[in-house]
N, C-alpha and C positions, 0 to 999 in steps of 0.2 A: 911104555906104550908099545902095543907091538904093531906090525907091519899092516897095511888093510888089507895086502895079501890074503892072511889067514886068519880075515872076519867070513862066518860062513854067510851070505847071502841068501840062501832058502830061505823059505816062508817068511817073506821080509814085506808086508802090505802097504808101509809108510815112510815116506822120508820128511823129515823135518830138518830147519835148517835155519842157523843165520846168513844175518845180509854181509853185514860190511866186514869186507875180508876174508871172508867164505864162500858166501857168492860174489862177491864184486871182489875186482883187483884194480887198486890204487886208484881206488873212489870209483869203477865204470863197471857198467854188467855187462859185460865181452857176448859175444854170439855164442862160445862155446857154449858158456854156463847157461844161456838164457836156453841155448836149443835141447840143453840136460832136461831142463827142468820140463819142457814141453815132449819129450821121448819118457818121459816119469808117467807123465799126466797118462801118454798115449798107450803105455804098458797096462795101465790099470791099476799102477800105484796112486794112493793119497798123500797130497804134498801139503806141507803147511808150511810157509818163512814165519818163522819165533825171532823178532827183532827187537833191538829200543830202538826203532826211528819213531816217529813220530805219525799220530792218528791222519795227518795230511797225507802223507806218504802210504798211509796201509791204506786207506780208500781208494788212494788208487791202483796199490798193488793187487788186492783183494775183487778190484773191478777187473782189469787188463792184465794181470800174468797168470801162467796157468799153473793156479793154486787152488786149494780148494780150498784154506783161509791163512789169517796172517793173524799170529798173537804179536801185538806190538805196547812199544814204551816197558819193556819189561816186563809185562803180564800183567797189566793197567785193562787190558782189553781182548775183546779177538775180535775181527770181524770176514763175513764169508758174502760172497757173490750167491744168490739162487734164486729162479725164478723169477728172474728181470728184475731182479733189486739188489741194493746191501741190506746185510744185515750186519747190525751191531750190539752187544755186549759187552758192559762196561763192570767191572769189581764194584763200582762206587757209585753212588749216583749223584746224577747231576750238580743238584745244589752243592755238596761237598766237594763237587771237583775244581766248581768255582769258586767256592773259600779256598782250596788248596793252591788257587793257581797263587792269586795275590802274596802268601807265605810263600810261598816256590821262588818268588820275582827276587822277594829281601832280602832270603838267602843268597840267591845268584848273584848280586849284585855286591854285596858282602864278600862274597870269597875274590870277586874281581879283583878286589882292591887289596882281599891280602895274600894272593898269588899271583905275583908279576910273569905277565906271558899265557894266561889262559884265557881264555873268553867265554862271555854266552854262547851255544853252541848256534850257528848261524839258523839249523832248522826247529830253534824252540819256539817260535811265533806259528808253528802248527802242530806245536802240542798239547793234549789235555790234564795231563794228570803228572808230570816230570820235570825235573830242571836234570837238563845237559848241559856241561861245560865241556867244551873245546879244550883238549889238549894238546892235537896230533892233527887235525881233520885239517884247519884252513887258518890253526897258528902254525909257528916254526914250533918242530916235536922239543916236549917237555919229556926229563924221562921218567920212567914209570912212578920212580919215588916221588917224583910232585904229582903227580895223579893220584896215589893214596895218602896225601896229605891234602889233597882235595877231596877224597871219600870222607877223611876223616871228622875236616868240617863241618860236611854234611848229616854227619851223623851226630857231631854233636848240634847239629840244630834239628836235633830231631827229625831226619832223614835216614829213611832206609838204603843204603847206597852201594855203585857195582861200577867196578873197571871194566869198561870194553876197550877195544883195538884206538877207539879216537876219541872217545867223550869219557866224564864220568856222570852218569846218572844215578840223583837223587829221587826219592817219592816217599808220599809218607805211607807207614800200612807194610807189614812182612811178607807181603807177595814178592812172587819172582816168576821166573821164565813157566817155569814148570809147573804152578800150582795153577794159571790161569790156561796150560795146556790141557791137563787133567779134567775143567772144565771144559774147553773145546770139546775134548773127546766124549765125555761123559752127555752134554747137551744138546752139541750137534749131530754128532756122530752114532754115538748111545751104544759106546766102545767103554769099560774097564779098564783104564793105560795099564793100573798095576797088575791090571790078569795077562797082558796083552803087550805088557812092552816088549819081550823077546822077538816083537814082529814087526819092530822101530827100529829105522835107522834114526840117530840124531848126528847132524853133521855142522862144527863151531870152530872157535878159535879164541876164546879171550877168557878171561875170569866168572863175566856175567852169563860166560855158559856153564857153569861149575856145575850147578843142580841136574842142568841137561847130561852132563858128562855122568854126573853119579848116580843116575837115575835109570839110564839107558844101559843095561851090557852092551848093544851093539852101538857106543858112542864111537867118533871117531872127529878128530881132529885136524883138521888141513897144516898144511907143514909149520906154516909161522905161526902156530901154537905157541912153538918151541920156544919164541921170544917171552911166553909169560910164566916163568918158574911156577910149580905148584901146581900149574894147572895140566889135569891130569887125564884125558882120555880114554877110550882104553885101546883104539885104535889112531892110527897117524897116515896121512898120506904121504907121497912124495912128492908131490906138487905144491904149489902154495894157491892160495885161496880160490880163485875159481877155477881153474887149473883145477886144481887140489878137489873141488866139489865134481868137476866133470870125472874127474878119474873114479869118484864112489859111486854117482852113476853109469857107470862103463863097466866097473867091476859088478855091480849088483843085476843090469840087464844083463850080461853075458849068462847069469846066472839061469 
């Protein structure tokens, strides 16, 4: 990973970004990070948070932060604020997402009982289309090796599944972060990412950014990346997580 120093920042039209632990630090979204993202907006850059929280959470991020949309639950969805309403877009529709939840619940419930110390993730009662488990977030941290022997579960019950910084989320269906950005951009925006990614920043920290990382040359990583071997950026901050995001906004307006 080399330095964010020497990411060039020219013709750079979009920042995309995860939430937890890239923009928030130790669970809170600090003034620095919140007032980045609103000097993004004010630049005339396009901002999007690519997160797995949960559809509760992106409605109202998508309503009140200055974004112009939020892919959430992994790439289950996007949705954008315009012209006095939400709008939303979903991978799946409806009826399916309600057969998925009830399979989602069995699973969760399952892995409870056979890894001692993880939980249901406390914000899955506002989500539509994922099962979160609590590894890190509001149990005592589990380490990483019990998180992917919690992925693994998952997938052997037929879940699609991805380490972040505090949950591990399951869904069924081979989407990810990236393929439901592609759409963003292609529907809302009626952008090309693949003609057009050299003009993205993507800015993460965990596993579940993997496809972001490898998909972006101007990827870049907040410091506590570093806690998840593997995972590869191609850029690194010196800060850690919001810190770590205000500094890629700092470097990129100076620009």
């Amino acid at each position: 990973m080399k330095p964010l120093a020497e990411l060039d920042p020219r013709a750079v039209s979009a920042v995309l970004f995860d939430i937890d632990d890239t923009l928030t630090t130790a669970g809170k979204l600090t003034a620095a990070a919140y007032s980045a993202l609103e000097r993004l907006q004010a630049a005339g850059k396009r901002v999007v948070a690519v997160t797995g929280r949960p559809a509760g959470w992106c409605d109202h991020i998508a309503r009140m932060w200055p974004v112009d949309a939020v892919v959430g639950e992994n790439g289950a969805f996007y949705f954008s604020f315009a012209d006095g309403r939400l709008h939303k877009h979903y991978r799946d529709a409806a009826q399916l997402r309600v057969q998925n939840r009830q399979r989602l619940a069995e699973i969760g419930r399952a892995i409870v009982v056979a890894i001692p110390g993880c939980a249901i993730a406390a914000d899955q009662a506002y989500r539509e289309t994922d099962l979160a488990i609590d590894y890190c977030e509001d149990v005592p941290p589990l380490p990483l090796e019990t998180a992917e022997r919690i992925a693994e579960l998952m997938r052997q019950g037929g879940l699609h599944a991805k380490v972040s910084s505090i949950h591990v989320n399951g869904w069924f269906g081979a989407y990810d972060k990236l393929a439901m950005t592609r759409e963003l951009f292609r529907t809302a925006f009626g952008i090309d990412l693949d003609r057009q990614r050299d003009a993205v920043i993507y800015v993460g920290d965990s596993p579940n950014d993997a496809p972001m990382f490898d998909f972006f040359p101007k990827s870049v990583g907040v410091a506590n990346v570093r806690r998840f071997p593997g995972v590869r950026p191609n850029y690194v901050t010196v800060a850690a997580s919001g810190a770590g995001f205000a500094e890629v906004v700092l470097h990129l307006l100076r620009a």
